[in-house]
N, C-alpha and C positions, 0 to 999 in steps of 0.2 A: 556500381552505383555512384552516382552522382554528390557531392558535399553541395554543403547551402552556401551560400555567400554567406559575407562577414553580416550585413543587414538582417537575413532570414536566421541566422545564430542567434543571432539579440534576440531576437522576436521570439526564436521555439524556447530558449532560456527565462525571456519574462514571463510566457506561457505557463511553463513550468511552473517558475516562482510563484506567480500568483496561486495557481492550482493548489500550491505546496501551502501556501498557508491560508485558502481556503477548507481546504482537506483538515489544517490542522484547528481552525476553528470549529469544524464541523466534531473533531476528537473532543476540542475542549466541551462544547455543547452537550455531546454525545454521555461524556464524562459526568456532567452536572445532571442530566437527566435522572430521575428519580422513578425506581418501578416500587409499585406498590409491597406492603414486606411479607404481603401473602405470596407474591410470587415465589418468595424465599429462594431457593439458588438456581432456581431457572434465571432468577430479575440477574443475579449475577453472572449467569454465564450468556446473559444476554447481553451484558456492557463490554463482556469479553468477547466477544463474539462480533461487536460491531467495530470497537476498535482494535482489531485483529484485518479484517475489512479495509478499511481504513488506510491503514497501515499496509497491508499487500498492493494496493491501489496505487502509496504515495510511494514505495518502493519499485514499482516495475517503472514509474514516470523519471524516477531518478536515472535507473538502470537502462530505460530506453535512450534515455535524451545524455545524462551526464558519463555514461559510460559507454555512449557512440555504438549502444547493440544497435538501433536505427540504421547503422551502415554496415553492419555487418552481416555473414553469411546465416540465414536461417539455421543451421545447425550449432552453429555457436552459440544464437540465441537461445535453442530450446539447449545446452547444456548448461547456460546461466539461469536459465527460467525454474527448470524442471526444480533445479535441489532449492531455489530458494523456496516456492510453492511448496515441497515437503517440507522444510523446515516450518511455514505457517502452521501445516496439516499438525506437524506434530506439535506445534506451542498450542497449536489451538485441543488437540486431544487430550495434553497431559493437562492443563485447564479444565476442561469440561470431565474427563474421566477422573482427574484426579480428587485426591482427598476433599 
């Protein structure tokens, strides 16, 4: 596989960047959001649940772009992909299952 020019770096890296704190306004928004208190711990494992989202999203973008899986062999990818994706599974289950 081919590398980008130094020009096309900049570029997928400001991409990034902005995405990154797009995504990260979208958490802070997401965070402010107010569910009603009838939902009672549904409303809460609804805020956990979107920025968990969120969060898997601004991580594979880092992981694509800052840790060069983009050039690397598919199978590399999916051993970096696969445990970080369990690792959400389970922050997200001990959350929703938990106490």
């Amino acid at each position: 596989m081919a590398h980008l020019t130094e020009t096309e770096t900049k570029k997928e890296y400001l991409k990034v960047f902005f995405g990154l704190m797009a995504l990260t306004a979208l958490t802070v928004g997401a965070a402010i959001l107010h569910f009603p208190e009838s939902w009672g711990k549904a409303g809460d494992t609804l805020h956990i649940s979107i920025g968990i989202l969120i969060a898997i999203v601004k991580v594979l973008m880092v992981m694509y772009i800052f840790m060069h899986l983009k050039f690397d062999h598919p199978y590399l990818r999916f051993m970096v992909i696969v445990p970080v994706f369990l690792f959400f599974v389970l922050t997200f289950a001990l959350n929703v299952l938990g106490p």
